[in-house]
Every structure is written in C-alpha cells, then in structure tokens.
N, C-alpha and C positions, 0 to 999 in steps of 0.2 A: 239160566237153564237153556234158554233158546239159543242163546251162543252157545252151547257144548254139543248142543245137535246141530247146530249149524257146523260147528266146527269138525262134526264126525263126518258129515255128507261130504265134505270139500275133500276131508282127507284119504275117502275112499276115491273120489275121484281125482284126488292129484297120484293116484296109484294107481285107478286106472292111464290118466296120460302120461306116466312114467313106465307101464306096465312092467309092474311090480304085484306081483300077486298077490305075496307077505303082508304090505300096506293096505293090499285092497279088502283083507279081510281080518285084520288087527281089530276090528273092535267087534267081529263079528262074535256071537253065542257059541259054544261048540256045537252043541242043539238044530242052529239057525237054518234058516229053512228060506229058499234061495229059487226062481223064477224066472228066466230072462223073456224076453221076445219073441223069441220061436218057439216059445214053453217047453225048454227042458226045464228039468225038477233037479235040485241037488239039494238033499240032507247033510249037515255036518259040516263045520268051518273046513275042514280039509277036504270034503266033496265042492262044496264052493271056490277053494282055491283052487283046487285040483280045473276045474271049468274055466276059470279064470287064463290057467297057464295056456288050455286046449284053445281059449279064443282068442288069443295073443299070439299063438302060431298059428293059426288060421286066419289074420289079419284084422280082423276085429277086435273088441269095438272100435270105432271112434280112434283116431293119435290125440285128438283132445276131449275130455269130458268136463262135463259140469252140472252140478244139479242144484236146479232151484227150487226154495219153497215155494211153492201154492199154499198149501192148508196145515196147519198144527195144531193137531188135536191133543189135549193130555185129559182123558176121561181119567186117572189117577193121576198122582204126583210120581209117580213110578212107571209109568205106562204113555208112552208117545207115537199115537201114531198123525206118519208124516207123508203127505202128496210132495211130490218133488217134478219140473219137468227136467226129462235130460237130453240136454244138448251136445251137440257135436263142437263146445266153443270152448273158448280159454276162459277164466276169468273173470276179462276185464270187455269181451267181446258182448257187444248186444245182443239179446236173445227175445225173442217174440214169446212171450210169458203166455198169450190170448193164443197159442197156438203152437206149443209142445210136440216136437216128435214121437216124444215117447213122454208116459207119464210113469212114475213109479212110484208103488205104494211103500212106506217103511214102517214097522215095527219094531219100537224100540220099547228097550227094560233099562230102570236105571236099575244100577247096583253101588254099594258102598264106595268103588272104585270110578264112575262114572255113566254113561252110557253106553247101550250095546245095542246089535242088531239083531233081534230075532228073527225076523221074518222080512222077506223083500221081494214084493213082484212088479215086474216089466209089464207096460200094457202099450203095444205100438197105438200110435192112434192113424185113424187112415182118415 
C-alpha cells in the first residue's frame, strides 16, 4: 500500500520534471481539489491541469521535482492522508528532510482501481 502512494508522488512528479501536464494529473479525482504556494484554488482534474500547463509557460515550477514522505497517515484503509516535502531535486539528489521548502499536504482515496488524489495543498515554509 505504501508503495502505491509512493509510487503515485514520484509519478506526479517525474511529470512535473518532464512537464507534462497529462502525467501530472493522471491519478488525480475529477472532483480533486488542488492549492499551490501562492494559494490559487483549482477545482476539477482539468482546472488542475489546466494550471499546470499555465505554470509551465510561466517557467515554473522547479525543471526538477521531488516529493518526499514525512508522515502517512491511513485513519481508514481507504483514506491516506500524506505530508510530503517538495524539492527542487532529481531523484537521487540529497534533500534536507529537517528543512523542506515547501511542505505539501495529500489526500488520497483508494478505489477498486488504485489510488487517487483528492485534495492537495502547497504550504511554503519560510
């Protein structure tokens, strides 16, 4: 289970550092409800992509992202929610865990077919 949310974080972000928008929100809810850093608001897998495309020609975010657990929480077997920090790093690059740029909440649902994203908010940390 921990792997398939792991594996959903990585894949939204190797879509962010390929930006690709499609990818960035393939496992999102249609529903899903979406929060970046400068708190705009987007409702809707295609308001979220739709943001996506708009911060990719505006040169943000990041050429590389990465998000790491902090905390996983499953108050239900269907219900995950996940602290992640996100980095401006590849992969395989070291990342200072004790001191995140940015922290980001997740809200995930599983469903018959896997996990999804319901809900996701950006919190800069200053």
């Amino acid at each position: 289970m921990t792997a398939q949310i792991t594996a959903l974080l990585e894949d939204v972000a190797a879509g962010i550092t390929a930006r690709d928008p499609d990818r960035c929100v393939a496992r999102f809810a249609p529903d899903a409800r979406s929060v970046i850093a400068n708190g705009a608001r987007a409702v809707g897998r295609e308001a979220i992509r739709a943001a996506h495309v708009a911060a990719f020609a505006a040169g943000g975010p990041p050429r590389s992202a990465r998000f790491v657990v902090l905390d996983l929480h499953l108050p239900r077997p269907d219900l995950a929610i996940v602290t992640t920090g996100a980095f401006a790093a590849g992969p395989e690059d070291e990342v200072d865990l004790d001191h995140p740029p940015t922290v980001v909440t997740w809200t995930l649902v599983r469903e018959d077919d896997g996990w999804w994203v319901a809900a996701r908010q950006f919190t800069p940390v200053r």
